[in-house]
C-alpha positions as CSV (number, residue, x, y, z in Angstrom):
1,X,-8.1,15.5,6.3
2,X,-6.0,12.7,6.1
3,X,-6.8,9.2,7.6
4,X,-4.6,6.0,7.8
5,X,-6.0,2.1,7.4
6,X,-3.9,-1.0,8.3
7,X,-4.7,-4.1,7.7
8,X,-3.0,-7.6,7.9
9,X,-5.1,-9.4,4.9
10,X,-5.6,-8.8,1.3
11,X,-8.2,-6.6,1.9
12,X,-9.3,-3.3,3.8
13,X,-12.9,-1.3,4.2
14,X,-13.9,2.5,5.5
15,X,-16.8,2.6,8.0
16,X,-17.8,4.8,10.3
17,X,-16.7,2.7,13.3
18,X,-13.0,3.0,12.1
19,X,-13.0,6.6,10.2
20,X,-15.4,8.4,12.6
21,X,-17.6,10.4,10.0
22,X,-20.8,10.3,8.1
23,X,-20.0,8.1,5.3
24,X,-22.7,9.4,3.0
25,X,-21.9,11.5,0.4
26,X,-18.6,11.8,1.6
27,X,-15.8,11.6,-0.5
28,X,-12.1,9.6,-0.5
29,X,-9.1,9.8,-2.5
30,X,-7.2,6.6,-1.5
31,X,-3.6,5.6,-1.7
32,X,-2.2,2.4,-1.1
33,X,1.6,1.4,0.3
34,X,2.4,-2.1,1.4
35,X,4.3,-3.5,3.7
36,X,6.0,-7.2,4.0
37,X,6.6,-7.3,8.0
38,X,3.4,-6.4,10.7
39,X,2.9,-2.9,12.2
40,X,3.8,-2.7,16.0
41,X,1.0,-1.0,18.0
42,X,-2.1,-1.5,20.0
43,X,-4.5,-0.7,17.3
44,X,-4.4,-0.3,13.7
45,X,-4.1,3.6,13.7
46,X,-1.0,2.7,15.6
47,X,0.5,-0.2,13.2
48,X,0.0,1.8,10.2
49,X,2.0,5.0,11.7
50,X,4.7,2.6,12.4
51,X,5.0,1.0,8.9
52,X,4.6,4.3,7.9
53,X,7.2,6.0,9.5
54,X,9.7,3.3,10.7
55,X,9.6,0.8,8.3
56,X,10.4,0.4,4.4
57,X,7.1,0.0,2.4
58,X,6.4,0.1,-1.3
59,X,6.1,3.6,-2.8
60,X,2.9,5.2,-1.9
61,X,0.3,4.0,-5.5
62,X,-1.0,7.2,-7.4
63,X,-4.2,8.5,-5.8
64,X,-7.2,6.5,-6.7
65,X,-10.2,7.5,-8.5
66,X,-12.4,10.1,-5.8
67,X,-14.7,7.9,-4.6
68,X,-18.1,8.8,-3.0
69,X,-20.4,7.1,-0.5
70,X,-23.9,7.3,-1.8
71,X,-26.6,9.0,0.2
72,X,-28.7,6.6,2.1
């Protein structure tokens, strides 16, 4: 499964609010790209499809280290 993030600031978090699954024990493998112009959309979902597919970004960043969400 594959799930985008946008945001407009130096930094960026997964929750369940914005990534809609049990965050524990669940793990991630996270890439970055950055942009220097704003996403056009009504949400961030929407922004970062835009950047992603109609705007020239930095090369995607190797996958990060697998991360996992401890168990509660």
């Amino acid at each position: 499964m594959v799930k985008m993030g946008y945001t407009e600031t130096n930094s960026w978090s997964i929750n369940e609010a914005t990534h809609g699954t049990t965050m524990a024990g669940t793990k991630w493998t996270l890439a970055v790209q950055a942009f220097d112009t704003v996403g056009i959309g009504s949400g961030p979902v929407e922004k970062a499809q835009y950047l992603n597919t109609k705007a020239l970004g930095s090369v995607w960043s190797s996958p990060l280290t697998k991360l996992t969400v401890p168990s509660e």
